[in-house]
C-alpha positions in Angstrom: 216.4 -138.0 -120.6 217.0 -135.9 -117.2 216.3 -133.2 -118.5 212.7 -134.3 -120.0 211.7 -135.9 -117.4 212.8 -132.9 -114.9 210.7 -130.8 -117.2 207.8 -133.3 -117.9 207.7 -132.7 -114.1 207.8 -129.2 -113.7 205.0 -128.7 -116.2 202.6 -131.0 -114.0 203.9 -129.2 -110.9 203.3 -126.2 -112.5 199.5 -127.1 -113.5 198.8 -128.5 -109.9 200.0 -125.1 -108.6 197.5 -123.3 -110.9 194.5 -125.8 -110.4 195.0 -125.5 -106.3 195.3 -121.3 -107.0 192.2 -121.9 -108.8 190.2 -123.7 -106.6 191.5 -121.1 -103.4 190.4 -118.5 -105.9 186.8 -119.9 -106.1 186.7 -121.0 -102.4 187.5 -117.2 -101.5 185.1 -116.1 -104.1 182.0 -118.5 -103.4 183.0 -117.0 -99.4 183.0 -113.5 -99.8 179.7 -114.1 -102.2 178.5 -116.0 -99.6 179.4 -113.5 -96.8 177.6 -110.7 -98.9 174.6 -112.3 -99.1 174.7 -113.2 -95.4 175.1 -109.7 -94.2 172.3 -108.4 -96.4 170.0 -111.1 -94.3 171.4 -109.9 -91.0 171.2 -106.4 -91.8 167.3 -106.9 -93.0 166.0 -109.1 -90.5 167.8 -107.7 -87.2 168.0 -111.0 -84.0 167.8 -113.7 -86.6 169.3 -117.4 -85.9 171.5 -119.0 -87.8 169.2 -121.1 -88.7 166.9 -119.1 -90.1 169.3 -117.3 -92.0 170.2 -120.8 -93.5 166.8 -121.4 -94.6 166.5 -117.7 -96.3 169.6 -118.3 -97.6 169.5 -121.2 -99.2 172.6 -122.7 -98.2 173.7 -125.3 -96.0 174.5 -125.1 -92.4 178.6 -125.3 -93.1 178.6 -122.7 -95.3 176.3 -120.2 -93.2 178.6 -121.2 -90.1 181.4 -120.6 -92.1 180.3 -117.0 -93.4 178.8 -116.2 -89.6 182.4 -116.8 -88.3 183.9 -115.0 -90.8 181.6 -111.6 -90.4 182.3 -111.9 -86.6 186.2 -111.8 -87.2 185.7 -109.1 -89.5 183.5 -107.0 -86.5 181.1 -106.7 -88.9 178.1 -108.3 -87.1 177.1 -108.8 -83.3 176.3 -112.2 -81.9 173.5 -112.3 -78.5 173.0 -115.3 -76.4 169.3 -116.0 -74.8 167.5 -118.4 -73.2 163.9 -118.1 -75.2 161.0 -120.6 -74.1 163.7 -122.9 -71.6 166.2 -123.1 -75.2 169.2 -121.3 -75.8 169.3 -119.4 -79.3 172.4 -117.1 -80.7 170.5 -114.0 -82.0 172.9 -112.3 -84.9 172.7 -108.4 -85.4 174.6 -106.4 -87.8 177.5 -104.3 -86.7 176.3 -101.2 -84.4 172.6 -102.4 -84.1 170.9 -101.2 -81.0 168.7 -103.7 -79.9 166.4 -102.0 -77.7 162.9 -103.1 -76.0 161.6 -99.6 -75.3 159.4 -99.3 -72.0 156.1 -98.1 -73.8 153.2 -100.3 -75.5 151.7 -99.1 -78.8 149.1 -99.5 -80.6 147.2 -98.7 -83.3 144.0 -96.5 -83.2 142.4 -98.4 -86.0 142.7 -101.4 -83.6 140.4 -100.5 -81.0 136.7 -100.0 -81.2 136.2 -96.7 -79.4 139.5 -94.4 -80.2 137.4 -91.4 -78.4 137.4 -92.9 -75.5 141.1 -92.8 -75.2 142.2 -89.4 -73.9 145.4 -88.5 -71.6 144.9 -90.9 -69.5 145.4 -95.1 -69.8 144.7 -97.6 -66.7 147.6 -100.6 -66.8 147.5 -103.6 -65.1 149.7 -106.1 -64.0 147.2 -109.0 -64.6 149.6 -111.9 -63.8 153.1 -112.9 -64.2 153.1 -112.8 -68.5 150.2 -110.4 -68.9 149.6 -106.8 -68.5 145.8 -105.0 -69.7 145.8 -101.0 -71.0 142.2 -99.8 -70.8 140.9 -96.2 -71.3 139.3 -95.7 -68.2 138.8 -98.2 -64.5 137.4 -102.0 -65.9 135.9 -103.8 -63.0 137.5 -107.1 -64.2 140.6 -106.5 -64.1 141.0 -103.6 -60.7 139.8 -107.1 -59.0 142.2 -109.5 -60.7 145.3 -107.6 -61.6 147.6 -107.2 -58.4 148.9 -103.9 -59.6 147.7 -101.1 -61.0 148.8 -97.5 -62.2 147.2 -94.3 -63.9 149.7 -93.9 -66.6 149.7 -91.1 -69.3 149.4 -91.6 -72.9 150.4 -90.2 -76.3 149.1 -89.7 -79.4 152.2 -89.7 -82.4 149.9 -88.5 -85.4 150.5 -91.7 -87.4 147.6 -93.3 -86.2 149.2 -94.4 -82.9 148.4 -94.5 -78.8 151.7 -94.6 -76.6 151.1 -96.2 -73.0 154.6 -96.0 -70.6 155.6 -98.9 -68.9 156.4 -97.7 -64.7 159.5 -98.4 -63.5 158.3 -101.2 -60.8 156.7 -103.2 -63.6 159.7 -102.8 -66.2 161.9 -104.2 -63.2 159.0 -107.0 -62.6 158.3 -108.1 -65.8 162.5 -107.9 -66.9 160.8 -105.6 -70.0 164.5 -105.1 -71.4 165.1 -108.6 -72.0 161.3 -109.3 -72.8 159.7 -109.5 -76.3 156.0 -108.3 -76.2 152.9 -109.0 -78.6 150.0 -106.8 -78.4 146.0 -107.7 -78.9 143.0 -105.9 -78.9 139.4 -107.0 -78.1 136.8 -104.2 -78.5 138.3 -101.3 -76.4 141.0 -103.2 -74.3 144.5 -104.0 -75.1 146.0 -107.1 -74.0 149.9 -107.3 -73.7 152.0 -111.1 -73.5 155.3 -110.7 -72.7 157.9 -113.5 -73.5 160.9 -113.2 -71.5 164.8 -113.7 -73.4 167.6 -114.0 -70.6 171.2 -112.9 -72.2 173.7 -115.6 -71.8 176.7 -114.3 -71.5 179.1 -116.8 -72.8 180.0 -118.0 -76.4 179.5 -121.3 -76.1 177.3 -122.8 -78.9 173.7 -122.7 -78.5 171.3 -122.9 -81.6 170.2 -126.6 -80.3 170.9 -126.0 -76.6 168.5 -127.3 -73.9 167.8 -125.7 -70.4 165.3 -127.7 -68.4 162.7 -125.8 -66.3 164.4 -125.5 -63.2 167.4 -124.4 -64.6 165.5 -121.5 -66.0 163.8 -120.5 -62.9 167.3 -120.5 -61.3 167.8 -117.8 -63.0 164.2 -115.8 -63.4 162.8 -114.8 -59.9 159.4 -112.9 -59.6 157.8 -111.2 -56.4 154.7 -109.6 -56.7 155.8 -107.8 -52.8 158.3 -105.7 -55.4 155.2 -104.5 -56.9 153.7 -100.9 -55.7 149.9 -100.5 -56.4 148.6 -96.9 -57.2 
């Protein structure tokens, strides 16, 4: 009777050993599935959230966490704090990825209304503390507005593209290498918005994290005295 009922119980031990294998089987499965999939985002769409790699994902927010934390320990992506529009957002990069904001602005030829007009020469302007104008030649409006101004040099790249450098005083002014830029045209002008990202350097967690405005400023300071005119 022992003896059945020792071996009764070692054939149900036995199947809850292979059921729980099973199940760590699939769990590892489902992650590294789930980890491949998540790396193919990253490595496609370069500074994305979490979040958004949730929602392209189509997965919930454990499992993408799960997978993020997982790539990390691996070293197989790179994880950037910043403080974007007074909230703090973790920006994930895949393993090795550069993340540079060169100092130029380009644009496209096709984009502006008189391409001859643009030669060697481009007139920049520092038109206030988010805003910078690239015009081909002097524009009355904005030498009286802008409270800097520089005669910059420009290049052409052959694939239908102008080149305009940023100076040194206004990449230091404007924080250009933790700044994202978008560029608009109207008629012959080019009009430049800069948005700037502060690194946090921490690892706290910070998808939903909240600085106020005077927290921010703390750390953003801005004097137009740095500035030299030419």
């Amino acid at each position: 009777m022992e003896t059945k009922l020792s071996s009764v119980i070692a054939v149900k031990s036995e199947k809850t050993e292979h059921r729980t294998r099973e199940a760590t089987e699939a769990r590892i499965s489902q992650g590294q599935n789930t980890d491949s999939k998540v790396l193919k985002i990253i490595s496609s769409n370069p500074g994305l959230s979490s979040y958004h790699i949730t929602k392209l994902a189509g997965s919930s927010n454990g499992l993408i966490d799960g997978s993020i934390n997982r790539l990390r320990a691996k070293d197989a992506i790179d994880i950037r704090d910043v403080l974007r529009d007074g909230r703090r957002i973790r920006e994930i990069y895949p393993k090795g990825f550069v993340h540079y904001h060169e100092p130029v602005i380009k644009f496209g030829i096709a984009d502006i209304s008189q391409p001859e007009n643009w030669k060697d020469t481009a007139q920049l302007y520092a038109l206030d503390r988010i805003t910078l104008g690239v015009a081909p030649q002097e524009e009355k409006e904005w030498t009286e507005k802008a409270f800097a101004k520089f005669d910059v040099p420009l290049t052409k790249d052959g694939r239908g593209h102008i080149s305009v450098p940023v100076p040194e005083e206004l990449q230091r002014f404007y924080m250009w290498g933790n700044s994202s830029s978008g560029v608009s045209t109207v008629d012959d002008l080019v009009i430049v918005t800069l948005k700037t990202e502060i690194p946090i350097v921490d690892n706290t967690p910070s998808e939903n994290s909240t600085y106020s405005s005077s927290q921010a400023s703390k750390r953003i300071s801005f004097s137009s005295r740095s500035l030299i005119s030419h």
